[in-house]
C-alpha positions as CSV (number, residue, x, y, z in Angstrom):
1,X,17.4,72.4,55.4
2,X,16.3,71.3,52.1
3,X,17.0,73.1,49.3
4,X,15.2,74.3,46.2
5,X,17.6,75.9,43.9
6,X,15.4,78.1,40.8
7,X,18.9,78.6,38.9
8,X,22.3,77.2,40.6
9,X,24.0,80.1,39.8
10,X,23.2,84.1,38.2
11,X,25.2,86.9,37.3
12,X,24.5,89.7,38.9
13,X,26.3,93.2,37.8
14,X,28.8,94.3,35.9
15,X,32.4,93.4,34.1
16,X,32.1,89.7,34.1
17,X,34.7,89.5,31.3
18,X,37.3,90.6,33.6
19,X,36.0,88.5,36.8
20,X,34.5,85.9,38.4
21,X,30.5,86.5,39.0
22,X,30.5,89.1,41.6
23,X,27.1,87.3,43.3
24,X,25.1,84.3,43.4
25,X,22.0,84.5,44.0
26,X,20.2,81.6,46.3
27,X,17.2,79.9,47.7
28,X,16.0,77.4,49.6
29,X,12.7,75.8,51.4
30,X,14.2,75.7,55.1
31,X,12.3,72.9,57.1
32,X,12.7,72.1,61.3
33,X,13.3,68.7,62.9
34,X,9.4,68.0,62.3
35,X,9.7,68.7,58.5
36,X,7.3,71.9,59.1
37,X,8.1,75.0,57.1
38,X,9.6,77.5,58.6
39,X,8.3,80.8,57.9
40,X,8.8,84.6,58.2
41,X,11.8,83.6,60.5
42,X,14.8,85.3,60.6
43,X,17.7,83.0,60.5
44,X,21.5,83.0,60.9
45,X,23.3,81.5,58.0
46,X,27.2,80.6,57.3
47,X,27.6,79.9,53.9
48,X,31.0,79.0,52.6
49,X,32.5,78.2,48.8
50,X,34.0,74.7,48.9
51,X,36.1,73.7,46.4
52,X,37.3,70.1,44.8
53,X,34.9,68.4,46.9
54,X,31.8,68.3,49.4
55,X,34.7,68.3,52.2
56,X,37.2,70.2,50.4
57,X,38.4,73.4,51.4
58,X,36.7,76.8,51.6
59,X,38.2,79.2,49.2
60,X,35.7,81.8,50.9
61,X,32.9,82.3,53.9
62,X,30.5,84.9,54.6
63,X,27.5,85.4,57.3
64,X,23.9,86.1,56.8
65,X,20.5,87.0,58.4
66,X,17.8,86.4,56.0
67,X,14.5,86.4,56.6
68,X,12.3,83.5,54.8
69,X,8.8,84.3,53.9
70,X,5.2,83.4,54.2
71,X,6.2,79.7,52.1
72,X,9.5,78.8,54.2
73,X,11.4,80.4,51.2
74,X,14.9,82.0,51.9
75,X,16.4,84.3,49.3
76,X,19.8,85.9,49.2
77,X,22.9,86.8,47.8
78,X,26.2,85.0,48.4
79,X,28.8,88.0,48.7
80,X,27.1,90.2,49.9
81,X,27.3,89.3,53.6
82,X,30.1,89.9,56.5
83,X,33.1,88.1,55.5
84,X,36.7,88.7,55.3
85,X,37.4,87.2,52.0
86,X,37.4,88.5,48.9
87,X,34.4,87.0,46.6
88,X,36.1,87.9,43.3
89,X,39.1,86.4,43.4
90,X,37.5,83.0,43.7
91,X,39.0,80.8,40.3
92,X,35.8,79.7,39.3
93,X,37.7,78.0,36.4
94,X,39.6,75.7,39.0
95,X,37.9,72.5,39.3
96,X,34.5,71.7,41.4
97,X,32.9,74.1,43.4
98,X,30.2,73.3,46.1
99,X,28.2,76.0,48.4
100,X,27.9,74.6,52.1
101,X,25.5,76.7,54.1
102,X,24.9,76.4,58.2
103,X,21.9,77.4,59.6
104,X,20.7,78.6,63.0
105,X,16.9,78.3,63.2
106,X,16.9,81.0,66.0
107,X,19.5,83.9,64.0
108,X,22.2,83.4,65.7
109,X,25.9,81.6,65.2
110,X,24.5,78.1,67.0
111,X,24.3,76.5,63.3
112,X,22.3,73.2,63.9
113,X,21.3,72.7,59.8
114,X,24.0,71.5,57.6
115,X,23.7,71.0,53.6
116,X,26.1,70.9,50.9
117,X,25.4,71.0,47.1
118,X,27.6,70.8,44.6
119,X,27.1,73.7,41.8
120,X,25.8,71.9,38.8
121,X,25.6,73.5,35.0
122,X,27.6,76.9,35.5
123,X,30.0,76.9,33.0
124,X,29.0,80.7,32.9
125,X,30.8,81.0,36.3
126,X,33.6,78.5,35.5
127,X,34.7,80.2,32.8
128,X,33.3,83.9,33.4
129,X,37.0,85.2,32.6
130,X,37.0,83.8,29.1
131,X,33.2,84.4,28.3
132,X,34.3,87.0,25.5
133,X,35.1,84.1,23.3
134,X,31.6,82.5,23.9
135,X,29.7,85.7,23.4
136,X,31.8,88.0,22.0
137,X,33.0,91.7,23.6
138,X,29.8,92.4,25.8
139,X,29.7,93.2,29.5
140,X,25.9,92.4,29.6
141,X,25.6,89.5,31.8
142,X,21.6,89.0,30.5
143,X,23.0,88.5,27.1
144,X,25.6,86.0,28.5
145,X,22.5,83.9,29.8
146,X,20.7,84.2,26.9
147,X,23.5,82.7,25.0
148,X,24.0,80.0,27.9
149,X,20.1,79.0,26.9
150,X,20.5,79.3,23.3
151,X,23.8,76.7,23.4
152,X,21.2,74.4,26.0
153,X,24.1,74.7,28.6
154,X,21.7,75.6,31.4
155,X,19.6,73.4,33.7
156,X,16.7,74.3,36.2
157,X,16.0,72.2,39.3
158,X,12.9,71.8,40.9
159,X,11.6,70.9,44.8
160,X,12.5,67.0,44.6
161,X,16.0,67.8,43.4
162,X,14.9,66.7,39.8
163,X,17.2,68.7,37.1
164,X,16.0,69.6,33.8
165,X,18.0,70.2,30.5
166,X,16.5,74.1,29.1
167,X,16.6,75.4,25.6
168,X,16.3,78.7,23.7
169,X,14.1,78.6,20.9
170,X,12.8,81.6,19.4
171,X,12.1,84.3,22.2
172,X,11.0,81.7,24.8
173,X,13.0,79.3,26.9
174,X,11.6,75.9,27.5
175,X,12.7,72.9,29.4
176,X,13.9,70.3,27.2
177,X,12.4,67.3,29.0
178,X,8.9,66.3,30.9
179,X,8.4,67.5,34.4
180,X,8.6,64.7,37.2
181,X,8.4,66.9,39.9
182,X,5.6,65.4,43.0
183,X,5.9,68.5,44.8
184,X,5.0,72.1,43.8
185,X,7.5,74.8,44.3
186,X,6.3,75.9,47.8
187,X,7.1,72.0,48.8
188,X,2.6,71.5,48.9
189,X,2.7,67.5,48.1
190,X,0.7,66.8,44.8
191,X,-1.3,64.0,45.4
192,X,-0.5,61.0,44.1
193,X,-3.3,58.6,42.2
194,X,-2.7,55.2,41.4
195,X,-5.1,52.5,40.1
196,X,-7.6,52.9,36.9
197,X,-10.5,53.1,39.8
198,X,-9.4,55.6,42.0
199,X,-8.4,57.9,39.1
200,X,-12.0,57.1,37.6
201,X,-13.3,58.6,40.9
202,X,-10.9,61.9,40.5
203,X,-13.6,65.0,39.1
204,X,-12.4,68.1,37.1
205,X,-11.1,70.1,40.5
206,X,-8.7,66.7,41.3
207,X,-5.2,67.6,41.7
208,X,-3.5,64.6,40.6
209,X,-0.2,63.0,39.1
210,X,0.9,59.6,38.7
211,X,3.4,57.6,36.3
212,X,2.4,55.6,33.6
213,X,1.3,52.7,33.8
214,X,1.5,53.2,37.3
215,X,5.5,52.6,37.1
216,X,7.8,54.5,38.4
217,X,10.3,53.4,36.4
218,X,8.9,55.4,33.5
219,X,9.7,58.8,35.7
220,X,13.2,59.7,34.6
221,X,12.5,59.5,30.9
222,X,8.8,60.4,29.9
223,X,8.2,62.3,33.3
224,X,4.9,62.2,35.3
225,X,1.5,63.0,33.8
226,X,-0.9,65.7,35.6
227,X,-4.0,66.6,35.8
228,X,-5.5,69.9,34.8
229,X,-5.8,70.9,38.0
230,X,-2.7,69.8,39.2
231,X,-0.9,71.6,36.5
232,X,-2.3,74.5,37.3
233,X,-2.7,74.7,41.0
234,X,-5.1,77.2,42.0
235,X,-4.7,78.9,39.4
236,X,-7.8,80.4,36.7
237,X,-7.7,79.0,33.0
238,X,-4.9,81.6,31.2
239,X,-4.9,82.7,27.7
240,X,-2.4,85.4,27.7
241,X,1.4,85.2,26.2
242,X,3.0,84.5,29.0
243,X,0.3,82.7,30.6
244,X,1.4,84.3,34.3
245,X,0.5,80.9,35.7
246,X,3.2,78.7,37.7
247,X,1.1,76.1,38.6
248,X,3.5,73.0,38.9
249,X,6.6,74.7,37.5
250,X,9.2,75.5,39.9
251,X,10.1,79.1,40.6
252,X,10.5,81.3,37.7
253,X,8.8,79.0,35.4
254,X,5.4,78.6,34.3
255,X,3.0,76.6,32.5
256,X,2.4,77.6,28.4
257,X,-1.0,79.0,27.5
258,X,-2.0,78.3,24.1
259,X,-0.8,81.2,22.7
260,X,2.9,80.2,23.7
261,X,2.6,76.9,22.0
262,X,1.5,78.7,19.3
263,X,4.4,80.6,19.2
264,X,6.9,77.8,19.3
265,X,5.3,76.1,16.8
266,X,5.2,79.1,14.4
267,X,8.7,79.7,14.8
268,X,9.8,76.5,13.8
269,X,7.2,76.4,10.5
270,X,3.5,75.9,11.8
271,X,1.6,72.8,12.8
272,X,2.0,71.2,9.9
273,X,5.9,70.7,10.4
274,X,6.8,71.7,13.7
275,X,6.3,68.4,15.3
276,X,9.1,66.8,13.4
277,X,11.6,69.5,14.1
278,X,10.8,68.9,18.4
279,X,10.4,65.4,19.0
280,X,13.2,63.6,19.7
281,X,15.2,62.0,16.8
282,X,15.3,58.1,16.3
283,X,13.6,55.2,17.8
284,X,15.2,55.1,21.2
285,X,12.0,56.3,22.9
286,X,9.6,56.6,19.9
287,X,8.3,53.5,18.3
288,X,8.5,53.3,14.5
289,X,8.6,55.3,12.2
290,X,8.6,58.6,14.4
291,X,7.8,60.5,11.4
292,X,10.1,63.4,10.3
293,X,11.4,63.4,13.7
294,X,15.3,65.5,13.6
295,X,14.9,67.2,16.7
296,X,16.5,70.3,15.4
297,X,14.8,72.6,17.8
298,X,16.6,70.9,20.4
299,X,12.7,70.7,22.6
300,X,13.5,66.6,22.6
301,X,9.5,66.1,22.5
302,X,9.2,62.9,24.2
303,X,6.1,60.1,23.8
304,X,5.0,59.8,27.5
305,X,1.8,58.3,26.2
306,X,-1.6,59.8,28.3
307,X,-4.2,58.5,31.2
308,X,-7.8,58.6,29.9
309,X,-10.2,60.4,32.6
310,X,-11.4,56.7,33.0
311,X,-8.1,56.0,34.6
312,X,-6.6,53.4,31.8
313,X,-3.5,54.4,30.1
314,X,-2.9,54.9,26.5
315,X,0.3,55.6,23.8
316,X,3.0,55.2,25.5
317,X,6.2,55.6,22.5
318,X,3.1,56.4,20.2
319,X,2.4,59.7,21.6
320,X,3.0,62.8,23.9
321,X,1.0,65.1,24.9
322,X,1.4,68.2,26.9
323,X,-1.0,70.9,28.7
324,X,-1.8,74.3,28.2
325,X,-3.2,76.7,30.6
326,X,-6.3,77.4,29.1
327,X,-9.3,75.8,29.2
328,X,-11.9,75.2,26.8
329,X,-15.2,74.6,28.9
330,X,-16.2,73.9,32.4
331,X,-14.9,70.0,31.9
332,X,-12.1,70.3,29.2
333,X,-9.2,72.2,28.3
334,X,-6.2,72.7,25.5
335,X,-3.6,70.4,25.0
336,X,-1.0,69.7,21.8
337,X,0.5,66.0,21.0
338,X,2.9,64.6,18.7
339,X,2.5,61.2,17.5
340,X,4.6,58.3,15.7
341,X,2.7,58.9,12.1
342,X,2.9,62.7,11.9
343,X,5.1,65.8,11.2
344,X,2.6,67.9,12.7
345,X,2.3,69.4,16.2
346,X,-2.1,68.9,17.0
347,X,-4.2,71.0,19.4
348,X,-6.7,69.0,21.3
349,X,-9.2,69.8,23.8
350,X,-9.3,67.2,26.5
351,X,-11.1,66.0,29.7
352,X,-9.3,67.7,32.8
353,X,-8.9,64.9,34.5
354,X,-7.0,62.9,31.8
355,X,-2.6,63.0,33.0
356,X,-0.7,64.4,30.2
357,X,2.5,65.3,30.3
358,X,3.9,69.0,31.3
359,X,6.4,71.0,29.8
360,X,7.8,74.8,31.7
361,X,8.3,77.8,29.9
362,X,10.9,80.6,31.3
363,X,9.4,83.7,32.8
């Protein structure tokens, strides 16, 4: 099985002060042997809580039949199947905890599919019996998560098993670094263009991504850089706030129209100062002088540079610059950059088939 987690961890229900999350909710893309999605299937699943370790022992086990869908997508709740432990008495607050799920292809108990992941950023779970001192006397788990985004505790992971650091700002969550993902979210390969030719060939339909400079050793830190059409998928050019459009964002994430980025920008002052107050502070990634830069918005705006539509690459710790989901003509559409010399936060129009960089919004 591989799995494709939209948050590690959420609260479901009520009186989390008192207890441990009473549900978690989970997904995955289940593959067979042949690497082929398997879809509207109904599958047996063991699922057990491990705890100190991927081999450690299982504080609790439970039994499922899900069904997955039309994409290979499997959706459930742990603790709400057949088991004969107790879910809430689990000490989240005890050390590592790690979800081990079986899988029988054909619904039954003969579990062939093995997988183990450790649960990553859910200090929300961990400490669920002290969460009155983080958000004070509430018993409303969405305002708990909205307080784990404001603090920039939680993370969101996407089809490769990339994960991404997520802050509040304003009314709108963003991720706090570039997408690298080379996959969308239903596990469809984007395809992957290298050489200034064959991305000179690529025409405003191309789904495309690539890293710069054709080096994939610029992927953890500046991300990959998209297309138009790769950012958006099948998606139609999107002007409403929010845009409604996942395009490369994994689950419950989507790609910003214009008007979001106009939103985050006039929260945090307007163009004219906003850029300062998202890119990322200092000249570890940003060449001199990264103007203004204090990163105070916590959005850690980073300069992945660009690919011109002729395929050569340009302004790499100079300049990032980041998609929207609306176009402006047949052959162009909106993008904003930051760059080394300026405060500001600009809105461009651009050829589609130029690679900028991508940035998800929350839905």
């Amino acid at each position: 099985m591989k799995y494709f987690f939209v948050f590690l961890i959420a609260l479901v229900g009520t009186n989390i002060l008192a207890q441990s999350p009473q549900q978690i909710s989970y997904q995955a893309v289940v593959r067979d042997s042949e690497d082929n999605l398997v879809r509207n299937t109904t599958l047996g699943v063991r699922i057990s809580i491990l705890q100190g370790s991927a081999s450690g022992t299982a504080v609790y086990t439970e039994t499922q039949t899900p069904t997955t869908n039309s994409n290979g997508l499997v959706s459930f709740r742990i603790g709400t199947g057949f088991s004969t432990n107790d879910f809430s008495v689990i000490d989240w607050a005890s050390g590592l905890y790690f979800i081990k799920t079986e899988t029988d292809l054909a619904g039954g108990t003969n579990y062939t599919i093995t997988g183990t992941s450790q649960l990553l950023s859910v200090p929300y779970a961990l400490h669920a019996r002290t969460a009155e001192s983080v958000v004070g006397a509430t018993t409303n788990a969405d305002a708990l998560l909205d307080k784990l985004y404001s603090l920039g505790i939680m993370r969101v992971r996407d089809f490769d098993s990339n994960f991404y650091n997520t802050i509040k700002i304003g009314n709108q969550v963003w991720m706090a670094e570039n997408l690298k993902t080379t996959h969308y979210a239903d596990g469809t390969p984007i395809p992957y263009v290298s050489g200034e030719s064959n991305w000179d060939a690529l025409t405003t339909t191309s789904k495309a991504y690539c890293w710069y400079d054709d080096d994939i050793n610029n992927k953890n830190t500046y991300g990959a850089l998209y297309t138009w059409s790769a950012a958006m998928k099948d998606a139609t050019s999107a002007t409403a706030n929010p845009s409604g459009v996942q395009g490369v964002c994994p689950t419950d994430w989507h790609l910003p129209s214009d008007a979001e980025w106009t939103e985050l920008i006039n929260y945090l002052g307007g163009p004219s100062i906003a850029g300062g107050k998202l890119k990322e502070a200092g000249l570890l990634n940003w060449l001199s002088p990264n103007e203004a830069a204090t990163n105070e918005s916590h959005f850690t705006a980073l300069p992945g540079g660009y690919r011109v539509n002729d395929g050569t690459f340009e302004s790499q710790q100079i300049l990032g610059a980041w998609w929207s989901s609306e176009e402006s003509s047949t052959f162009n559409s909106f993008f904003n950059y930051m760059e080394i010399t300026l405060a500001s936060v600009v809105k461009e129009s651009g050829a589609k088939e130029s690679g900028f960089s991508v940035r998800c919004v929350l839905d």
